[in-house]
N, C-alpha and C positions, 0 to 999 in steps of 0.2 A: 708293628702290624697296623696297628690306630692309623700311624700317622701316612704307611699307605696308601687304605681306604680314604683317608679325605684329599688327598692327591689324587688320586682317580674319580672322588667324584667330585673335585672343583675343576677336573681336566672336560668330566661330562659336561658338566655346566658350562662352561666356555664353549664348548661346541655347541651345544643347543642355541646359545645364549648366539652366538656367531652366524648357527645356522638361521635362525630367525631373523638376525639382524637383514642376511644375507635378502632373505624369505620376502621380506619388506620391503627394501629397493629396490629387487625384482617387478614386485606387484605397482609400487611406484611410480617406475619408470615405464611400465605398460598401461598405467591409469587407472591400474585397479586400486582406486582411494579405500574403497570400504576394506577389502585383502588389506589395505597396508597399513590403516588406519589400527587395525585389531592386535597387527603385533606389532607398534610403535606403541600402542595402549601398554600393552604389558612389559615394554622396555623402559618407556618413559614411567613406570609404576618404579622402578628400581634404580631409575638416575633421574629423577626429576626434577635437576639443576643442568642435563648435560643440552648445552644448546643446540646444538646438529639434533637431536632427539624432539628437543621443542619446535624446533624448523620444522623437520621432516612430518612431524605428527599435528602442525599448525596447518601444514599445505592441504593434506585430506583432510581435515574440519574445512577448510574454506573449499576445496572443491567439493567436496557435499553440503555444504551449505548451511553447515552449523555454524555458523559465523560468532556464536558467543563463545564456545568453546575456541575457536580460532583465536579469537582476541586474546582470550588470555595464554595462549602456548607462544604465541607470537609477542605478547608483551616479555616474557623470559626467556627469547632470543637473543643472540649473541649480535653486538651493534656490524659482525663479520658479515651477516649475510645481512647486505645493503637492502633486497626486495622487501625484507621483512617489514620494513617501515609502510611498503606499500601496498603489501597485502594487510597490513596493521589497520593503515585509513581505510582500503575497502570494506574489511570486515565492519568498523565503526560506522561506514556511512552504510553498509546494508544494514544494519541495528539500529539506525536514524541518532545517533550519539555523536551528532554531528560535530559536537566543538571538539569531541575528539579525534575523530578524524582529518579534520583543519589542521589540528599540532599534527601530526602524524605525515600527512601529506606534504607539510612546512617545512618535517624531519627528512623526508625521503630528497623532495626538492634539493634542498641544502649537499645531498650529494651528486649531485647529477654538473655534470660541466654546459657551459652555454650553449655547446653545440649539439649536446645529447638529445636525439629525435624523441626521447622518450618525455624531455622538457614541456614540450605541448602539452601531452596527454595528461600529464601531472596539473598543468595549469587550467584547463579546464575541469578535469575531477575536482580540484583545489575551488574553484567557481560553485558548482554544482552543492560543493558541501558549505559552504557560504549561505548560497541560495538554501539550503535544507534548512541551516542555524535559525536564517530570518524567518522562514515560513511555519516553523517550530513554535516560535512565538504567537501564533494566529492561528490557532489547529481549528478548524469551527466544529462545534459541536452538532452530529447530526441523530436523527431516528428513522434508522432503515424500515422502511415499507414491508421490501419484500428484495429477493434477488435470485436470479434464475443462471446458470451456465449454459452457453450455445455456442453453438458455431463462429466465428469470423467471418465467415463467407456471405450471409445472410442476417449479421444481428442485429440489423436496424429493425427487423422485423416481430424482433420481440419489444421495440418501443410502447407498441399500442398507444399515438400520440392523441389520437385523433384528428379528424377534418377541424376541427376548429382551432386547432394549434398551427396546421400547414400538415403537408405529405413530406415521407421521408424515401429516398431511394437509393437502392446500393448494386454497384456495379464492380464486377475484378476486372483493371486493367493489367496488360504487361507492360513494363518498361522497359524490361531488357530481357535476357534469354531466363532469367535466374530469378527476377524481383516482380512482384504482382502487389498492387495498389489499392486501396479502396474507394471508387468513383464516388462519392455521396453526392445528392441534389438533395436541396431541401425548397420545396413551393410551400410560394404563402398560399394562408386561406384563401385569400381573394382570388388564387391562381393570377396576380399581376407582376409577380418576380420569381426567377429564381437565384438560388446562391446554391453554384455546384465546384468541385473539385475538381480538376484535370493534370493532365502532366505536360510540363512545361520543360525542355531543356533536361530531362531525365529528374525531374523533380516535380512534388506536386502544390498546384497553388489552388487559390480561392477567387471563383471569378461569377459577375452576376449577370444575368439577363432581365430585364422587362416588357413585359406581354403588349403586343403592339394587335392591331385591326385583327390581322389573321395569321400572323405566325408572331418568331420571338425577335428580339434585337442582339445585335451582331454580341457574344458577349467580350466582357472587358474585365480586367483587376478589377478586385472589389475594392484592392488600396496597397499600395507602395510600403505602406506603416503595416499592415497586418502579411503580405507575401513578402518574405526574404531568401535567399539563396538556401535554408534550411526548404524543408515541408511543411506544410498547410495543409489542412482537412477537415474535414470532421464539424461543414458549416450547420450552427440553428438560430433562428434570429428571432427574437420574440414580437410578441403580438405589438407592442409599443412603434415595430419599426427602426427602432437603432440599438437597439443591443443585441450584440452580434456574440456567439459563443463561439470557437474553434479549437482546435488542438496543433500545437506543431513539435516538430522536435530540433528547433534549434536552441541557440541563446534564453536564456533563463530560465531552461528548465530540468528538472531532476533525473529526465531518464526516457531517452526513447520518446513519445509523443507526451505531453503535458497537454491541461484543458486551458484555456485563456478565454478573458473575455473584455469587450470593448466597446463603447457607445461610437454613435456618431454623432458627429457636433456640426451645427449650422451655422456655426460662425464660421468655421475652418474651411468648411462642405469636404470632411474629412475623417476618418476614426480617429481616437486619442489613442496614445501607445498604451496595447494590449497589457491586463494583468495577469501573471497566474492565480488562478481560484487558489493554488493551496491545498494544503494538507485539510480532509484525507481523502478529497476528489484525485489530488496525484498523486505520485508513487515516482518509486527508481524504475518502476517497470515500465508499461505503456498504457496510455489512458486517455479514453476517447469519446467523443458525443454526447456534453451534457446540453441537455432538452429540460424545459422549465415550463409547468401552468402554473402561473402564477394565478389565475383563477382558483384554483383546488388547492392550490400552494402543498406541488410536491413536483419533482423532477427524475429525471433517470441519468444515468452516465457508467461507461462502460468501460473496462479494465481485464487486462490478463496479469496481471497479479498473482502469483502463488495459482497460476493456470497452465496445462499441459498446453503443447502447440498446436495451435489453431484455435485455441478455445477463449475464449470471454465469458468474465459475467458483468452483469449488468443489475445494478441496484437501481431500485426505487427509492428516496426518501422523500422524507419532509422538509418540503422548501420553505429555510425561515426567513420573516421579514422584522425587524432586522433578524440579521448574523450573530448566534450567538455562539462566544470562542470557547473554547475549554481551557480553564486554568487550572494547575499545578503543580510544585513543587517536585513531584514523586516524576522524574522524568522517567523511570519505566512505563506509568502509568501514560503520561503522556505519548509517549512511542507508541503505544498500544494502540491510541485512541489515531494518534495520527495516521496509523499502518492498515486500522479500518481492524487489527484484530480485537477488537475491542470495540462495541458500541451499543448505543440502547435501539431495542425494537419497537418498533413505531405502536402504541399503549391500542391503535386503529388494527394492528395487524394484531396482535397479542390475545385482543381480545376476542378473535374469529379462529383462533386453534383451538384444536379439539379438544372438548374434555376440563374445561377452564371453568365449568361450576363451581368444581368441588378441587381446584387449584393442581388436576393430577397434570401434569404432563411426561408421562414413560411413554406413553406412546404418541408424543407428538410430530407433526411431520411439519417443518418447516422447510423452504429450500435457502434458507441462512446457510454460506459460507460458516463450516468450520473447521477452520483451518490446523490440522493433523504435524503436518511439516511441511518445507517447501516442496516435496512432492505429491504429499497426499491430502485431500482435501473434499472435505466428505460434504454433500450439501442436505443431510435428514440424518436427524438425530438415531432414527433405524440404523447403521451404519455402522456404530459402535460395534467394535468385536468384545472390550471388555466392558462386564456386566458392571464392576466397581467405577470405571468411567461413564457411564450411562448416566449413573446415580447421581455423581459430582457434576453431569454436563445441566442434568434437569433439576438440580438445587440453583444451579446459577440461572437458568430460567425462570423461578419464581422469586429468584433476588431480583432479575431485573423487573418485574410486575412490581412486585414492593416499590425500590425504586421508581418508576412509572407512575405510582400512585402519592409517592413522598416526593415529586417534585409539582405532580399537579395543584398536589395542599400548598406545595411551597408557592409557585405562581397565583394563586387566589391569594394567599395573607400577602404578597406583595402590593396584588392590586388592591385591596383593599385599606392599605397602608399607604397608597399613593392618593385615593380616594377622602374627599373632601368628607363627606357624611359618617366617614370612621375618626375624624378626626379624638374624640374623646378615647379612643380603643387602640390610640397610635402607640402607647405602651405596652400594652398586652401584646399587640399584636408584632411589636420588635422585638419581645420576649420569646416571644414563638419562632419567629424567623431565628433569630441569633439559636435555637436550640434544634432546629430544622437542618439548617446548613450545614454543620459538620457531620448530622449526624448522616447525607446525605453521602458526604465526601467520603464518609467512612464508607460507607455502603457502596459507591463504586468502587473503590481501590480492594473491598470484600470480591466483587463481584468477578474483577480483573484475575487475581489469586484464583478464585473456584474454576474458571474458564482456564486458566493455562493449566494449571491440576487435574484437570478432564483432559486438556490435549495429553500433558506430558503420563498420564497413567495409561493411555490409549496406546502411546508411542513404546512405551516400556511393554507393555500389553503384545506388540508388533512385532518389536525388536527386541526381546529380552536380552541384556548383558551377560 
C-alpha cells in the first residue's frame, strides 16, 4: 500500500513538475519573461546543473534586464546552445565587466563561419567592449551639482547656460516617415557664429555659419574630421573659440550617441581627431550636449540612461581643472562610479538641503537620480515605499557629507605639503595624509555597499520573492 501512494504521488509530481515546465515555454515563447522567469526559478531550484533550464531561465534575466543574474545562468550553459556565448558578452558589457565580455564575444565569434551575417555585428560589439576596457581605465571622477529629468523634445532648455556662454536652441526635424532629429544651434556670445545640426543625406551633420553686415553666411561643414557617414549633433563650443564638444553615434563609441570633444588647430586650419570624454559622461545608452563654464568651473550633459522614452536627465557637475580619475582595484566599485550609479554630491549642493544643521536628512528632497532598477528610477528621496530603505538611502547621504568633508581636509594637507613654508611639518603632515587616504577609500567602497542596500531593500520592498 506504501509503495502505491509514492507511485501516485511521484506520478503527481511529474505532472505538475511537466505541467509547469509546459507553463513556462508557453509564457516564453509569447514574451512573457517575468511569467516564465518564476517557474524556471522553481525548476532550475531542483535541477541546477540542467542546461536547457540555465538557457531558458538566463534568456528572461537578460530580457528584463537583470543582467547579473543572466551572467551567471548563462555561464552554466551547455557550450550546445551556441547564442549563450552571446548573450554571455552582452550581459558582461551591460555590467561594464568589459574584459569579460571581449573573452565571451571572442567565444561566440570563433563559431560563426566567414560568411555569417551575424559576423559584423559580433565585430563591432567586439570593438565597443574594447573601447569600454580602455575607457575603464580613466573613469574621472566627478561631483554632481544637481540633476533634473525632462523631456527630449525641449531639454536644452533646462541648460540655463546663460548669455555669456552663447544661446542654445532645439528643433524636431523629420527624416523620414518614422525617425525625428534634434536640430541644435548653439550662437556665440558675440552672436558672430553659429554651429547648428542639420540632416544631410538621411543623417545628421555639424555645420557653421558667421554673422556677416545684415544676414548670415551660406553655411558649410564645420570639418570632414568631426562629420562622418555616422550622426553628429549635439554642437557647444567654448568661450576660447576652438574647443568644440559634440556627440555622435558612430565609430568609437559605447552606444547610441557618445559625447566627444575637439580643439581646432591653426596650424592645420582644421579640428584634431575627436576624443571620447569617457566614462561616466558616456554610457551604452545615449548621451548628449555637454556645455562647460569654465568661469564657474561646472557644466551640464545629458543622458537617457536607466530613463523611460522620451525622457532625459541632465546633470550638473563640477567642472574639474585638471581631470581627476578615479582609481581602484574593487572593479565593482569602479563600474558603479563609471555607470554614474555611484558618485559624490557636489559638498555646494549638500550644503543647501534641508535640515543639514543638525545632519537630519529623512526628509530631504533632492532631484539625484536614484536608481531603483532599469525600469524604475525615483528622482527624491520621498519616494521610497520601504521605511527600512529610506533609512539605509539617508545613512548613505551623511557618509557622503563625511566623505565631502575627509577629502576637503585631504586637499588642504596636500597643499600644504606641496607648500614651501610647511616645509618643517612635511612629516606630520605625510603622516596625516598616508592615514587620511584609505581611510577615505574605505569610506567610499562603505558608501557604494549602503546605496545599493537601499536600492536592493527597496526592490525586495516592490517585488517580494
Amino acid at each position: 500500500m506504501r509503495l502505491f501512494f509514492v507511485l501516485i504521488f511521484a506520478g503527481i509530481s511529474f505532472f505538475i513538475g511537466a505541467q509547469s515546465a509546459a507553463d513556462a515555454e508557453l509564457y516564453f515563447n509569447n514574451k512573457q519573461y517575468s511569467k516564465a522567469k518564476n517557474i524556471f526559478e522553481v525548476l532550475h531550484k531542483r535541477k541546477p546543473n540542467d542546461a536547457l533550464l540555465n538557457y531558458k531561465l538566463a534568456r528572461c534575466y537578460f530580457e528584463l534586464k537583470d543582467f547579473s543574474n543572466a551572467a551567471l545562468c548563462f555561464e552554466n550553459t551547455s557550450s550546445k546552445y551556441p547564442l549563450k556565448d552571446w548573450y554571455l558578452a552582452e550581459s558582461y558589457f551591460r555590467m561594464y565587466r568589459f574584459e569579460l565580455s571581449i573573452a565571451a564575444y571572442q567565444a561566440y565569434q570563433a563559431t560563426l563561419e566567414p560568411t555569417d551575417p551575424k559576423l559584423r555585428e559580433c565585430e563591432l560589439q567586439l570593438k565597443k567592449a574594447e573601447l569600454g576596457q580602455k575607457l575603464l581605465n580613466r573613469v574621472e571622477e566627478i561631483s554632481i551639482i544637481d540633476s533634473v529629468i525632462v523631456s527630449k523634445n525641449d531639454f536644452v532648455n533646462a541648460y540655463n547656460i546663460g548669455n555669456e556662454l552663447g544661446k542654445l536652441g532645439q528643433q524636431r526635424i523629420k527624416l523620414n516617415t518614422k525617425t525625428f532629429q534634434d536640430k541644435i544651434t548653439f550662437t556665440t556670445p558675440r552672436n558672430d557664429r553659429k554651429l547648428f545640426s542639420d540632416s544631410t543625406k538621411g543623417n545628421m551633420d555639424i555645420f557653421t555659419s558667421f554673422k556677416l553686415l545684415d544676414n548670415w553666411s551660406l553655411p558649410v561643414s564645420v570639418s570632414n574630421i568631426i562629420n562622418t557617414r555616422a550622426n553628429e549633433n549635439f554642437p557647444f563650443l567654448l568661450l576660447d573659440g576652438i574647443t568644440l564638444y559634440f556627440a555622435s553615434d558612430g565609430e568609437n563609441t559605447m552606444g547610441g550617441y557618445d559625447i566627444f570633444i575637439t580643439k581646432y588647430s591653426a596650424s592645420t586650419k582644421d579640428f584634431l581627431t575627436p576624443e571620447n570624454v569617457g566614462f561616466p559622461f558616456n554610457s551604452t545608452a545615449n548621451d548628449y550636449l555637454m556645455a562647460i563654464d569654465e568661469q564657474h568651473s561646472f557644466g551640464w550633459f545629458a543622458t537617457d540612461r536607466n530613463q523611460t522614452s522620451g525622457k532625459v536627465v541632465i546633470y550638473k557637475f563640477e567642472f574639474n581643472v585638471p581631470k581627476v580619475y578615479f582609481k581602484s582595484d574593487d572593479l565593482d566599485l569602479l563600474s558603479n562610479i563609471a555607470q554614474l550609479k555611484s558618485y559624490k554630491i557636489s559638498k555646494s549642493k549638500f550644503n543647501k538641503a534641508e535640515n543639514q544643521t543638525n545632519k537630519t536628512v529623512t526628509n530631504s528632497k533632492t532631484r539625484n537620480q536614484i536608481i531603483i532598477n532599469d525600469s524604475i528610477v525615483y528622482t527624491s528621496s520621498e519616494q521610497f515605499k520601504s521605511t527600512e530603505a529610506l533609512h539605509v538611502y539617508n545613512e548613505s547621504l551623511l557618509m557622503m557629507s563625511e566623505l565631502s568633508d575627509l577629502e576637503t581636509t585631504l586637499a588642504g594637507l596636500r597643499a600644504n605639503y606641496d607648500a614651501e613654508e610647511f616645509n618643517e611639518q612635511k612629516n606630520s603632515l605625510s603622516e596625516q595624509i598616508k592615514i587620511l587616504e584609505p581611510q577615505i577609500l574605505k569610506l567610499k567602497k562603505a558608501i557604494v555597499h549602503k546605496s545599493l542596500l537601499a536600492t536592493n531593500t527597496e526592490s525586495l520592498f516592490l517585488f517580494p520573492k
